[in-house]
PLY file of the C-alpha trace (Angstrom):
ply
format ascii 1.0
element vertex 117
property float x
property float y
property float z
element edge 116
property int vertex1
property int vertex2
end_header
-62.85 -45.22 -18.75
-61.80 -41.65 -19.11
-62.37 -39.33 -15.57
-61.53 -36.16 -17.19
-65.50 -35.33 -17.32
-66.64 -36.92 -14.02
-67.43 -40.93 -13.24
-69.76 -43.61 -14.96
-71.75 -45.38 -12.73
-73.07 -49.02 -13.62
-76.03 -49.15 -10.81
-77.81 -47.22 -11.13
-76.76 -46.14 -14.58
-76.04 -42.61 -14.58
-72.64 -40.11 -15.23
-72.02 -37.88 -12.65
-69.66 -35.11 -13.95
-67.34 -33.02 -11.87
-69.40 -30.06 -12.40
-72.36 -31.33 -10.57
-73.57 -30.32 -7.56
-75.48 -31.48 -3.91
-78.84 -30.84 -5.91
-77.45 -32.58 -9.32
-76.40 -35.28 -7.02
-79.57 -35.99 -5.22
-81.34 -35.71 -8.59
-78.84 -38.39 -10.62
-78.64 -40.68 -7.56
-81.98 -40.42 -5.75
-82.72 -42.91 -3.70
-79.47 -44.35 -3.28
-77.53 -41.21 -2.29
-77.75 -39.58 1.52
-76.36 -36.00 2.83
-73.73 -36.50 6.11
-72.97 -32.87 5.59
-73.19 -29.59 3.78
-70.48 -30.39 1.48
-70.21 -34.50 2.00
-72.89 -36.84 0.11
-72.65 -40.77 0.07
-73.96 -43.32 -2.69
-74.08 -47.35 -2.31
-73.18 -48.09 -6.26
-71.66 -50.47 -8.74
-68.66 -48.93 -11.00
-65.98 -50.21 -12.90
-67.99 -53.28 -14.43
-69.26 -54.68 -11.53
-67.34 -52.80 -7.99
-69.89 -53.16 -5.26
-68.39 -50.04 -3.05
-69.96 -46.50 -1.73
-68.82 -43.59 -3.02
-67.92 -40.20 -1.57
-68.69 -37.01 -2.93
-66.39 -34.33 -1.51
-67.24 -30.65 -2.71
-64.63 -28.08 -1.32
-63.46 -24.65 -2.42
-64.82 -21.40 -2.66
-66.96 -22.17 -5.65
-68.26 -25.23 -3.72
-67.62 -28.02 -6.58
-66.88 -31.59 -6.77
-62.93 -32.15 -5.95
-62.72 -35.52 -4.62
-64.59 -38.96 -4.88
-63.95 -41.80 -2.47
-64.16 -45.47 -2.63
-65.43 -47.33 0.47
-67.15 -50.25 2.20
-68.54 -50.79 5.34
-67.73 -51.98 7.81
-63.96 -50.78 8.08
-62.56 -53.98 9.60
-59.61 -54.60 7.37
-58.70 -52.49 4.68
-56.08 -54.24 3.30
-58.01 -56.51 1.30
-60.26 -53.88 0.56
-57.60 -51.84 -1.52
-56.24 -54.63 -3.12
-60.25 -55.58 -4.58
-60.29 -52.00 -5.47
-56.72 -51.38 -7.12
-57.70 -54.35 -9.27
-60.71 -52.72 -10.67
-58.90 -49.46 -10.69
-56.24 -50.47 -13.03
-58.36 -52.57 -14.89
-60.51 -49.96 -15.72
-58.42 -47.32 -16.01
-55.67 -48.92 -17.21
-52.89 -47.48 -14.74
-50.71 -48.96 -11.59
-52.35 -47.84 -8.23
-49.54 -47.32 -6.40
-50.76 -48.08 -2.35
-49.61 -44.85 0.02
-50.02 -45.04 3.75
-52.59 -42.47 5.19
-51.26 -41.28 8.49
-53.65 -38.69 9.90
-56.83 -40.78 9.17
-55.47 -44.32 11.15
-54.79 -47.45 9.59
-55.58 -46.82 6.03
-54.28 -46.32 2.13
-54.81 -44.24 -0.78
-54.81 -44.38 -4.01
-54.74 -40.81 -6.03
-55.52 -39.96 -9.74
-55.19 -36.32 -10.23
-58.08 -34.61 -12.02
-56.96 -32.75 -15.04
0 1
1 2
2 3
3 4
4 5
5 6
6 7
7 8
8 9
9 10
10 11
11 12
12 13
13 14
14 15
15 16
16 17
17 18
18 19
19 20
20 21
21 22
22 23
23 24
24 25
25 26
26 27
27 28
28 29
29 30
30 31
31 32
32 33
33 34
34 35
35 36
36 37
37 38
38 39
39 40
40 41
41 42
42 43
43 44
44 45
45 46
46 47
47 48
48 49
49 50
50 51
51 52
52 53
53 54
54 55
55 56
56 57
57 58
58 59
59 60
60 61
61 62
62 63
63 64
64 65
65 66
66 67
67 68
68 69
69 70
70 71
71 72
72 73
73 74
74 75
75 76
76 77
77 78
78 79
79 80
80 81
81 82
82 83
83 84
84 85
85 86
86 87
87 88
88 89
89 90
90 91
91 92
92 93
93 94
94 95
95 96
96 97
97 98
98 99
99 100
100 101
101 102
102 103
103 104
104 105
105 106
106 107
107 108
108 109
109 110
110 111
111 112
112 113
113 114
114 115
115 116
């Protein structure tokens, strides 16, 4: 899978590219997508060839666009396994090491970045 235009998504099956926005997102994802905040929409999905997860959609900047999406589950009870189920899809997919890097000012927790070009 190649990131540089934005993220497949196996269920539902759509591509959301990094130029989309709340409205594209709400559109593409409807009904499985929710607003927590003006720049800060959630999706329960399937990626990487079958990753049950939730995905955050993280618009920032002056311009407003799409700059970050995060993996999660709920409930948080222990992450560890969590990243390890993820990093395993994430390198299978993408075909790179996830390297695991403690997240201090969020608590217990670990992330695992791949820059945008």
């Amino acid at each position: 899978m190649d990131l540089v235009e934005g993220i497949a998504i196996d269920e539902p099956p759509v591509f959301v590219p990094w130029n989309a926005t709340g409205e594209d997102l709400e559109r593409l994802l409807w009904p499985h997508v929710q607003q927590l905040g003006p720049s800060h929409w959630t999706a329960r999905v399937l990626v990487f060839g079958g990753l049950a997860c939730e995905l955050g959609f993280h618009y920032r900047g002056t311009d407003g666009e799409l700059s970050e999406i995060e993996f999660f589950r709920h409930p948080y009870l222990d992450r560890s396994p969590t990243f390890e189920d993820f990093a395993r899809f994430f390198e299978a997919t993408l075909g790179r090491r996830i390297v695991k890097r403690p997240v201090i000012d969020e608590g217990p927790s670990c992330r695992a970045l791949i820059p945008r070009p």
